[in-house]
matplotlib code that plots the C-alpha trace (Angstrom):
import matplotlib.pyplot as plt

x = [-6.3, -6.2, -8.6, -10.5, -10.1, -6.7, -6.6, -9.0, -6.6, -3.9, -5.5, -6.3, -2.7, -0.7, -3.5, -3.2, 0.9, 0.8, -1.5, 1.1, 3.9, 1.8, -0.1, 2.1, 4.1, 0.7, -2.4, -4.0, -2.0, -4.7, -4.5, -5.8, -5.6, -8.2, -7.6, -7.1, -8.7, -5.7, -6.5, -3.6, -3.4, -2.3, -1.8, -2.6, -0.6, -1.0, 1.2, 2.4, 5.8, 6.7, 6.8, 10.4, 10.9, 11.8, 9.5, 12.6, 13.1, 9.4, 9.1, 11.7, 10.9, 7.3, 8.7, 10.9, 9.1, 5.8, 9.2, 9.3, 5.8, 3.8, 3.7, 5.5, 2.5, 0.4, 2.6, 3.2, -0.7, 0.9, 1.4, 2.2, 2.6, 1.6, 3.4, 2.4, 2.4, -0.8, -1.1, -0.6, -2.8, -5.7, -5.1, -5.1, -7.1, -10.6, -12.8, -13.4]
y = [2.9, 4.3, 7.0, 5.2, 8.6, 8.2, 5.0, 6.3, 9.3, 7.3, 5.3, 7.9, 9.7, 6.1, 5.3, 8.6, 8.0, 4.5, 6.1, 8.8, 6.2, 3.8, 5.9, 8.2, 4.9, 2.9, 4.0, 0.0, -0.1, -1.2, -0.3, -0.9, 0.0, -1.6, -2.1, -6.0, -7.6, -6.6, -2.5, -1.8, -1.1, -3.0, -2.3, -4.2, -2.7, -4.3, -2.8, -3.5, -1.8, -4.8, -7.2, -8.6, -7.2, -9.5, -9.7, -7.9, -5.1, -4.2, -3.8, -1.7, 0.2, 0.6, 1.3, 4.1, 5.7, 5.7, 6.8, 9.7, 10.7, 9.8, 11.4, 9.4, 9.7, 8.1, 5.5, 4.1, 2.3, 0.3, -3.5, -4.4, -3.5, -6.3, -5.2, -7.3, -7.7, -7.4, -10.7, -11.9, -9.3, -10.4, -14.1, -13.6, -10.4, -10.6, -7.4, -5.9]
z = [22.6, 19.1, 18.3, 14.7, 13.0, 13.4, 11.3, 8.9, 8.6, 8.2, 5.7, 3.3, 3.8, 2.7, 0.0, -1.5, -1.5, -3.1, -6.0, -6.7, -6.1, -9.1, -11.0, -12.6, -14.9, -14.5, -15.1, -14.8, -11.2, -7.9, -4.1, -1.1, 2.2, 4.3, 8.6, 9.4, 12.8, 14.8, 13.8, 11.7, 8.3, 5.3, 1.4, -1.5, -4.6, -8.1, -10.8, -13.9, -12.5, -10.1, -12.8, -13.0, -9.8, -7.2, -3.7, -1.4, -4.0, -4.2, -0.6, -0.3, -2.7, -1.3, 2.1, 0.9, -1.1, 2.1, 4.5, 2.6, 1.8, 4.8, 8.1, 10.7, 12.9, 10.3, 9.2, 12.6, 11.7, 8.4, 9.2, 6.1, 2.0, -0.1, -3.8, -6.4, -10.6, -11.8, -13.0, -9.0, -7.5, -10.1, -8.7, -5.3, -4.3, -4.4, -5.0, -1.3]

ax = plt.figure().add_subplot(projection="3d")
ax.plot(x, y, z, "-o")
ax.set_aspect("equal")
plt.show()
């Protein structure tokens, strides 16, 4: 069973990354990182960045770029990444 300070650990390291992955070209980008009913984590990411982009290309990109900056310890917690334009994360995330 997984310790819940882990996740919230966790949570904070990959959130932290995906703001410094956004933030720096997008200052209007959005994330999330909330724990789903299962206990692992997911990310929302709405940037301006993505548009254009195709769904395979944003993933990867998000992937790399958490493979790199987050511990592997805390990144075995990450489900799933979510990348979106923010005209699709506006449609179909509601405020949490």
């Amino acid at each position: 069973m997984v310790a819940k300070n882990d996740v919230v650990t966790a949570s904070r390291e990959i959130e932290g990354a995906l703001w410094e992955f956004v933030h720096p070209a997008d200052a209007t980008a959005k994330v999330a990182v909330f724990e789903d009913e299962s206990g692992y984590l997911r990310a929302l990411i709405g940037s301006g960045g993505f548009k254009g982009m195709d769904m395979g290309e944003r993933i990867d990109r998000v992937w790399a770029y958490l493979r790199e900056n987050v511990s592997t310890e805390h990144m075995r917690f990450l489900y799933g990444v979510h990348p979106m334009d923010l005209d699709e994360y506006d449609a179909h995330v509601k405020e949490m």
